[in-house]
TIPAGU-985592 format. One line per 5 residues: number of its first residue (from 1); their letters; for each residue x, y, z of N, C-alpha, C, O, CB. Coordinates in steps of 0.02 Angstrom, whole numbers. Atoms other than C-alpha are relative to their C-alpha. Last residue first. Glycine has a CB too. Layout:
N
NUM> a> X:Y:Z:X:Y:Z:X:Y:Z:X:Y:Z:X:Y:Z; ...
END
This chain:
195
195> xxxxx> 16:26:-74:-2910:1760:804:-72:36:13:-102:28:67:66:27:65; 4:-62:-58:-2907:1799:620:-30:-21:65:-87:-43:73:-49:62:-24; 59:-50:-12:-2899:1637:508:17:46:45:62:28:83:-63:-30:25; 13:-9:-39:-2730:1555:460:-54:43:17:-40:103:9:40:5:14; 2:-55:-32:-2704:1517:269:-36:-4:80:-88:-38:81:-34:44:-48
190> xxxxx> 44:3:-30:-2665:1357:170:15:71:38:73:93:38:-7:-65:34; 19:-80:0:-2536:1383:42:-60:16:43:-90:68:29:-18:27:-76; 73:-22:-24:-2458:1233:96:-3:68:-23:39:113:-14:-14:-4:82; 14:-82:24:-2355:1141:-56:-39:58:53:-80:93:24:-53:-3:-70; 55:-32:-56:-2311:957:8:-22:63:-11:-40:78:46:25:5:71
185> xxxxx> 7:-69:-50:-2175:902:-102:-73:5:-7:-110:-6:-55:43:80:-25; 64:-49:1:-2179:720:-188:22:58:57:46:45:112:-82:-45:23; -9:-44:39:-2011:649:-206:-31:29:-7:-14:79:-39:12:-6:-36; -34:-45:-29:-2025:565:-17:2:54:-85:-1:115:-73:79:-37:42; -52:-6:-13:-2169:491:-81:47:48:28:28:104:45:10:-12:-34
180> xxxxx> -57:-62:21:-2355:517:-87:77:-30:43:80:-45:103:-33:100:41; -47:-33:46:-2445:365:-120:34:58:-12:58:78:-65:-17:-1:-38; -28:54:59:-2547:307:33:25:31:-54:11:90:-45:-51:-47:-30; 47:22:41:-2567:480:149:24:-69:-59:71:-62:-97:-21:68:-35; -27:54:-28:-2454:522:277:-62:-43:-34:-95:-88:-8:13:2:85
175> xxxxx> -53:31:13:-2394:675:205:-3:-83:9:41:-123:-5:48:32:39; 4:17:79:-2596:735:183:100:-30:2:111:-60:-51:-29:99:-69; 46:52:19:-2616:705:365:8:-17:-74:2:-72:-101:-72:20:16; -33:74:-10:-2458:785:413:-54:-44:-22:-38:-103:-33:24:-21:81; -37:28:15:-2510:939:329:45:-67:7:85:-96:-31:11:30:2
170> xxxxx> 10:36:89:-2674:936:361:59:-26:-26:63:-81:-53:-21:58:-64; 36:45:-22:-2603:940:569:-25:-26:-81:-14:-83:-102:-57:30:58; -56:77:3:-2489:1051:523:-53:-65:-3:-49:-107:-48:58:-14:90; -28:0:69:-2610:1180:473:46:-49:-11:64:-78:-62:30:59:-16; 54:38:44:-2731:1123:629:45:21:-84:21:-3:-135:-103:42:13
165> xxxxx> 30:90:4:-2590:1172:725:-28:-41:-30:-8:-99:-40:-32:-19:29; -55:6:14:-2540:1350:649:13:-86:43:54:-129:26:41:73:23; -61:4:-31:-2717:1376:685:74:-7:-40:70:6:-100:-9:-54:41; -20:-60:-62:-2883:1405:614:48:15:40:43:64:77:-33:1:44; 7:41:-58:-2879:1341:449:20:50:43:52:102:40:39:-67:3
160> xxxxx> 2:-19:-84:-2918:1400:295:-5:-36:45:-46:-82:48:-44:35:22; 73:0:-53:-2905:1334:128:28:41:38:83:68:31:-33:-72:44; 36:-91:-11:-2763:1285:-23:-46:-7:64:-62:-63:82:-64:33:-80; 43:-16:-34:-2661:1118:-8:-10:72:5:26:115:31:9:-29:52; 17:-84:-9:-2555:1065:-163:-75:4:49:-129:-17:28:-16:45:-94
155> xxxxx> 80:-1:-33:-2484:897:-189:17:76:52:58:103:90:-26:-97:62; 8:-43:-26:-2317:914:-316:-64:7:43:-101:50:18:10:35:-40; -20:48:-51:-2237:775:-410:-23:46:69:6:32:121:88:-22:-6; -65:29:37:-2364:809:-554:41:-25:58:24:-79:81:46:59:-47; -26:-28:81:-2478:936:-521:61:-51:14:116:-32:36:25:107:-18
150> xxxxx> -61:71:21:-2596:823:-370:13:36:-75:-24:31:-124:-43:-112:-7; 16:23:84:-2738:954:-308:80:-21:19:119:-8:64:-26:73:-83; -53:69:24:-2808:944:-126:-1:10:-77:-49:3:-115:-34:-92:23; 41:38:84:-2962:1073:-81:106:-27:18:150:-10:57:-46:87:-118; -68:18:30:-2948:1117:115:-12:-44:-62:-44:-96:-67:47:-39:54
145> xxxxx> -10:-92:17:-3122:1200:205:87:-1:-38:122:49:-42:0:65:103; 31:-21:51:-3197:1016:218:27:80:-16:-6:118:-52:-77:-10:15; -5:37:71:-3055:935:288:-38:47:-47:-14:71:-98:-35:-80:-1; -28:-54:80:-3040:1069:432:6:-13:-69:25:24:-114:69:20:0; 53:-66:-35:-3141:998:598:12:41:-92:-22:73:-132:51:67:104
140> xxxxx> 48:8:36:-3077:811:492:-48:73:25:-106:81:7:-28:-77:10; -7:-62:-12:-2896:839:534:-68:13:-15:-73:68:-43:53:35:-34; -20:-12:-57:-2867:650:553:6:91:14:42:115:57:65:-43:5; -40:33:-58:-2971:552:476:26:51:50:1:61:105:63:-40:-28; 51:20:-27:-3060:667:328:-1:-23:84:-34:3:128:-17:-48:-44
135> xxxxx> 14:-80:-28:-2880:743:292:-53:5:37:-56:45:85:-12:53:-53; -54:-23:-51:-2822:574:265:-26:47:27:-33:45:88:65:21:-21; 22:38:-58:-2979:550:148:15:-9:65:-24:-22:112:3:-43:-11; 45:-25:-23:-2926:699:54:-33:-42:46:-63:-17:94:-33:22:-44; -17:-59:-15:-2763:631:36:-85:32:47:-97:39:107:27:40:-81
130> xxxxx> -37:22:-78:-2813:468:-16:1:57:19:-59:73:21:78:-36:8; 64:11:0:-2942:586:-182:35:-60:83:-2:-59:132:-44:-35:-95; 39:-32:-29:-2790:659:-218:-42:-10:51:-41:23:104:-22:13:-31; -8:-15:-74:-2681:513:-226:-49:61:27:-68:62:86:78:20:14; 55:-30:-34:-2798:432:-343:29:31:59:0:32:114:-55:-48:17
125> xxxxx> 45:-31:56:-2697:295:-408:-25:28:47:-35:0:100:-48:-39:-52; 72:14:-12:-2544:239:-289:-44:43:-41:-22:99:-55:-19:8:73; 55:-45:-15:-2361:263:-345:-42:-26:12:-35:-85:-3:-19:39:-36; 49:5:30:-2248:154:-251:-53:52:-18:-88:81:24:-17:-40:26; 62:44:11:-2150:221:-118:-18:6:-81:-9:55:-116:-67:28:52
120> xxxxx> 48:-10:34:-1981:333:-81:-50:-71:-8:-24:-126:6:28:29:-61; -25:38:48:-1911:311:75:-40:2:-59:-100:-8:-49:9:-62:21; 48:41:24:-1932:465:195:24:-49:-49:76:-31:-77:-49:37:-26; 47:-6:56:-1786:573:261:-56:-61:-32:-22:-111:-44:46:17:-51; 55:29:36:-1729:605:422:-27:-6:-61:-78:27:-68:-35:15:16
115> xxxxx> -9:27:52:-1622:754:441:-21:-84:-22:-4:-104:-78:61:14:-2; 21:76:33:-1706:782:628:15:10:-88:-35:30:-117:-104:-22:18; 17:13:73:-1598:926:691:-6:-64:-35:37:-101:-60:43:29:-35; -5:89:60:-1618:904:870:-3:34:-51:-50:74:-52:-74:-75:-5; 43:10:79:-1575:1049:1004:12:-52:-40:62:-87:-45:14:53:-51
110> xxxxx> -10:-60:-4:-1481:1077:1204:-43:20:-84:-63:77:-95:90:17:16; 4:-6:67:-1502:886:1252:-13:80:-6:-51:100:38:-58:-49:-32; -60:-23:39:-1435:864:1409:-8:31:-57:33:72:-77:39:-46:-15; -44:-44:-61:-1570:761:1502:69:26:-57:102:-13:-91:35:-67:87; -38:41:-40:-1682:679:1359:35:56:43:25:116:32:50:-51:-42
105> xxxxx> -7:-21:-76:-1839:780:1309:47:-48:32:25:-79:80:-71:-1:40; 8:-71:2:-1798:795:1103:-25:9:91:-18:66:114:-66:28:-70; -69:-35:-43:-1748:616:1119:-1:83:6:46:113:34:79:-21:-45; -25:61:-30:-1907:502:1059:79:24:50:108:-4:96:16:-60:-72; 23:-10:-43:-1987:649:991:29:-45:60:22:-32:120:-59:0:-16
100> xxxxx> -16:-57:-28:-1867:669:845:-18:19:83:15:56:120:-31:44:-45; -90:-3:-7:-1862:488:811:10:64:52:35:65:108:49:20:-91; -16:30:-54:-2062:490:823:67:1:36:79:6:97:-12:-53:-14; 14:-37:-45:-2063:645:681:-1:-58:77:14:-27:128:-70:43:-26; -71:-37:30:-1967:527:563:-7:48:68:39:58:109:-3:48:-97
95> xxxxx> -51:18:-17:-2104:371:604:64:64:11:112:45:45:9:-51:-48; 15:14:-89:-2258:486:592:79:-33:22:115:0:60:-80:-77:20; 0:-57:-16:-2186:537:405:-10:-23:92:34:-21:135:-61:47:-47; 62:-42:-7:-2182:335:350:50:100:34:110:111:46:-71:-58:82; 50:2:51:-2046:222:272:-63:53:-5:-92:73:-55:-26:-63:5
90> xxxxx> 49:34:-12:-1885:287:356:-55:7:-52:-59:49:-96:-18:13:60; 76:-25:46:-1729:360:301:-45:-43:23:-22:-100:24:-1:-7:-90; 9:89:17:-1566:376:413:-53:13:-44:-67:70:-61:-24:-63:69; -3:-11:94:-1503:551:493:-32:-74:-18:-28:-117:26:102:12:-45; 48:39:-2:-1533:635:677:11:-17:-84:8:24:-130:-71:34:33
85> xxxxx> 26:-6:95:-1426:771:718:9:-91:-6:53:-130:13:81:65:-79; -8:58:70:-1425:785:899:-16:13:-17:-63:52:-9:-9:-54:-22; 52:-28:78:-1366:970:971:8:-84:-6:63:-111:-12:44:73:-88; 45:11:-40:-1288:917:1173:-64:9:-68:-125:3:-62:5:54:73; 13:-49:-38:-1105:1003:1107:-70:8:21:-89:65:36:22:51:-28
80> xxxxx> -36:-31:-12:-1107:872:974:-31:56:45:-89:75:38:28:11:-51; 40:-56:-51:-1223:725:959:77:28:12:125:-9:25:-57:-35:86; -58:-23:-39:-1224:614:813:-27:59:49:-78:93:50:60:27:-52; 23:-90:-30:-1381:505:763:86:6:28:123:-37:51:-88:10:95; -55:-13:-39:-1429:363:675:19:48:32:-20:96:36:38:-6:-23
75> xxxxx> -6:-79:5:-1616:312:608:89:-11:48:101:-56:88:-89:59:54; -7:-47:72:-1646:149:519:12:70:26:11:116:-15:-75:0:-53; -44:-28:48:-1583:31:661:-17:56:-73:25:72:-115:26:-62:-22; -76:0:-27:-1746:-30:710:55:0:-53:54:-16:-112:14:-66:43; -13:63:17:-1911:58:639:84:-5:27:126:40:32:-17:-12:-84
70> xxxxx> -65:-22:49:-1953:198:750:23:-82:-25:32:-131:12:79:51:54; 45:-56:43:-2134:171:830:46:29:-69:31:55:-123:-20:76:57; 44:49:83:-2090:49:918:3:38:-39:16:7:-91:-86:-26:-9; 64:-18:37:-1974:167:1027:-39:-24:-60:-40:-7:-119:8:51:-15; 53:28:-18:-1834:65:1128:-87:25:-13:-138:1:12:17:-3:60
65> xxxxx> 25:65:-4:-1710:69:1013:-61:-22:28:-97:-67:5:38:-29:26; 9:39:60:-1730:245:990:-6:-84:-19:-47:-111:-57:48:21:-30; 79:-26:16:-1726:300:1164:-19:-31:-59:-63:-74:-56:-11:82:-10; 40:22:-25:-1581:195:1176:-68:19:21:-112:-15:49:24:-14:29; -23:65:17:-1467:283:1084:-75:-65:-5:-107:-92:-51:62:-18:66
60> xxxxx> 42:-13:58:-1535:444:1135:19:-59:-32:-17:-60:-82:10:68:-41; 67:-24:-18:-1464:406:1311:-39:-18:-66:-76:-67:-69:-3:83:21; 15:37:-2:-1291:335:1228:-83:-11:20:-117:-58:1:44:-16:24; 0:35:44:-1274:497:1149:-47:-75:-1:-92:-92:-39:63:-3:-7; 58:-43:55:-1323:618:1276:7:-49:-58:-46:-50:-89:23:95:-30
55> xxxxx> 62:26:-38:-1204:502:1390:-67:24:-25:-120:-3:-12:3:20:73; 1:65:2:-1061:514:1267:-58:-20:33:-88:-70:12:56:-28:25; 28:50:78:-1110:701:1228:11:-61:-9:-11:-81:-63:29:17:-67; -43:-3:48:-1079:737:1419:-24:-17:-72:-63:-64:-82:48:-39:20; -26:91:16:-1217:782:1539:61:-1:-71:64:45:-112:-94:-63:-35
50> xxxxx> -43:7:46:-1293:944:1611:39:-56:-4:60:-85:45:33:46:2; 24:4:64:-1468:958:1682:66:-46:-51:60:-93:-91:-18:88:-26; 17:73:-26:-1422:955:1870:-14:-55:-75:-15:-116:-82:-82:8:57; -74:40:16:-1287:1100:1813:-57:-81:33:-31:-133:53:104:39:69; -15:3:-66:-1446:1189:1752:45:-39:30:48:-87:-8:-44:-10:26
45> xxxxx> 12:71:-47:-1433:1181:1553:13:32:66:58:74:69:58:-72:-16; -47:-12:-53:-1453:1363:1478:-11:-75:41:-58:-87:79:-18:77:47; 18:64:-65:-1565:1321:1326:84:7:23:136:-2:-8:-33:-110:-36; -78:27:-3:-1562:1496:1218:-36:-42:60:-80:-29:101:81:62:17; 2:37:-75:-1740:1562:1177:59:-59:-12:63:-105:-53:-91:-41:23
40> xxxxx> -67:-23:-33:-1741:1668:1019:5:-5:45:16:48:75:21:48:-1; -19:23:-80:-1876:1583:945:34:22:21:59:-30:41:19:-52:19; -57:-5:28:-1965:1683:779:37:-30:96:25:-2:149:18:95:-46; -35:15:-74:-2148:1610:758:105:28:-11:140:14:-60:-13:-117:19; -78:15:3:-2242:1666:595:15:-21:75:-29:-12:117:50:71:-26
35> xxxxx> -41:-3:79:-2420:1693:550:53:-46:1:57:-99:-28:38:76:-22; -73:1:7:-2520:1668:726:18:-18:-86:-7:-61:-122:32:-62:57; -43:-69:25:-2677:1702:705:53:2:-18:76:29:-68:9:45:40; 32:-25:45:-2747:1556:816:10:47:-28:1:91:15:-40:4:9; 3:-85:16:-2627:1510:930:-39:21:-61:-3:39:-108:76:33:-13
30> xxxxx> 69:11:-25:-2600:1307:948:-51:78:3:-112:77:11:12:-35:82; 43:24:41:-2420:1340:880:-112:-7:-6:-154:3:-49:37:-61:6; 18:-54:53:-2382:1464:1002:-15:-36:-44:-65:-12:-69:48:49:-24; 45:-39:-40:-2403:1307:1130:-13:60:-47:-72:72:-61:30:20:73; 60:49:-5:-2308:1184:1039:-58:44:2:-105:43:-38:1:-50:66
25> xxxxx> 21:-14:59:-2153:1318:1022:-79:-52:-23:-106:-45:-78:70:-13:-45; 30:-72:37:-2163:1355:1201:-14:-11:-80:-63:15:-105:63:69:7; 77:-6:-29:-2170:1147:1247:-4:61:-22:-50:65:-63:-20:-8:83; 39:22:51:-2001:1144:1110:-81:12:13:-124:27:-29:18:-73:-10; -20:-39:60:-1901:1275:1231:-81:-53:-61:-134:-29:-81:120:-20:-25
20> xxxxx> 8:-49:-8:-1954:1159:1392:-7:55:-75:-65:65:-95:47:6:46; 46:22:1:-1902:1009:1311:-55:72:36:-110:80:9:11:-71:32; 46:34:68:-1754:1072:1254:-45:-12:9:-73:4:-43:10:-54:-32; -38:68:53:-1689:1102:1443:-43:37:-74:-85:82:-74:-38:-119:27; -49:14:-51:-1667:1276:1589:19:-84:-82:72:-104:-108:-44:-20:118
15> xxxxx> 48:52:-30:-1759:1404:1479:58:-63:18:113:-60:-9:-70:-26:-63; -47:55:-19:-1676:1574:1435:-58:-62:28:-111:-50:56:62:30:67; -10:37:-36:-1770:1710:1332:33:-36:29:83:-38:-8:-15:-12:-4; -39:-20:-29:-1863:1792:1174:50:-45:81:30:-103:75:-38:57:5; 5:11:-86:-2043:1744:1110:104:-6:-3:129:-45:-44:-65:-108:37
10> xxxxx> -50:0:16:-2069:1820:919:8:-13:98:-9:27:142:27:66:-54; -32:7:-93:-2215:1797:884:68:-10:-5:97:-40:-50:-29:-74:53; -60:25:6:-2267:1881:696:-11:-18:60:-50:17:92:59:38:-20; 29:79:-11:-2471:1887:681:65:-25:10:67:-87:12:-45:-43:-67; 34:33:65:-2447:2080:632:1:-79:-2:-4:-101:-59:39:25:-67
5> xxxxx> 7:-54:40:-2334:2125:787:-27:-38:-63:0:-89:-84:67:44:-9; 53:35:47:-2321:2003:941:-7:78:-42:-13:132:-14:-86:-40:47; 25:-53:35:-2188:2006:1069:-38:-28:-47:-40:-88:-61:47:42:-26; 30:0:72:-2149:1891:1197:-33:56:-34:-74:92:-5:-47:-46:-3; 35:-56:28:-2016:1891:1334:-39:-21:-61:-12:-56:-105:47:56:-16
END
């Protein structure tokens, strides 16, 4: 079921894996308007679906080893009742969200909490002015309608954008920018345009 009241979604439900459940929240992301998302979609494994937390373990095990993309050994993971929780620290933002992606469609898996955290870095001069270049790269329909200010440990995105995609989308661009650390927060006050 989905409902929609003042830009809230609120989609309702049973879906058979995780990967299923995450494709709806992908998809209301991409929604122009959209404010808020509220999920209340329970993952009912199908008994072809269902697997033990040793084999949900060792699975996600080896997803991770075998994803470049995740540096080796830095992420660990427990898996209870088919939930991994995901912990270690890596150097980049892309890397933390790879982990997550790397087992969020294995057989069994029922939800991930990626606890992940970043390593802090080196400052770099001018993170603004990276940032905005980031933003140039890889969100570049929306760079120019997003100002960037740097208070201290704090990078601050104001603008409009047209999605609840393209808001992530600055936001991962400006996280994955040369000198912001894990002690730096991300601030969005960016706003969603009217469908």
């Amino acid at each position: 079921g989905v409902a929609v009241e003042d830009g809230v979604v609120t989609v309702s439900g049973l879906v058979n894996t995780f990967a299923e459940k995450a494709a709806v929240a992908a998809a209301i992301d991409r929604v122009a308007g959209v404010r808020a998302v509220a999920l209340e979609m329970e993952v009912r494994l199908a008994i072809p679906h269902r697997r033990s937390d040793g084999e949900i373990a060792a699975s996600a095990e080896q997803a991770l080893r075998s994803n470049t993309l995740v540096p080796s050994d830095a992420v660990r993971l427990a898996v209870e009742k088919g939930c991994v929780t995901l912990q270690g620290e890596v150097p980049w933002e892309f890397q933390r969200r790879a982990a997550e992606r790397a087992v969020a469609t294995l057989i069994g898996v029922v939800e991930v909490r990626n606890e992940v955290t970043l390593q802090p870095s080196g400052q770099v001069a001018n993170v603004a002015q990276r940032i905005e270049e980031a933003l140039g790269r890889q969100a570049s329909r929306e760079a120019a309608r997003i100002h960037v200010a740097v208070e201290g440990t704090t990078v601050k995105l104001t603008g409009l954008v047209n999605s609840w995609h393209d808001r992530d989308m600055a936001e991962a661009a400006a996280r994955a920018a040369p000198g912001i650390d894990s002690d730096q927060r991300v601030a969005e006050c960016m706003s969603c345009a009217e469908p």
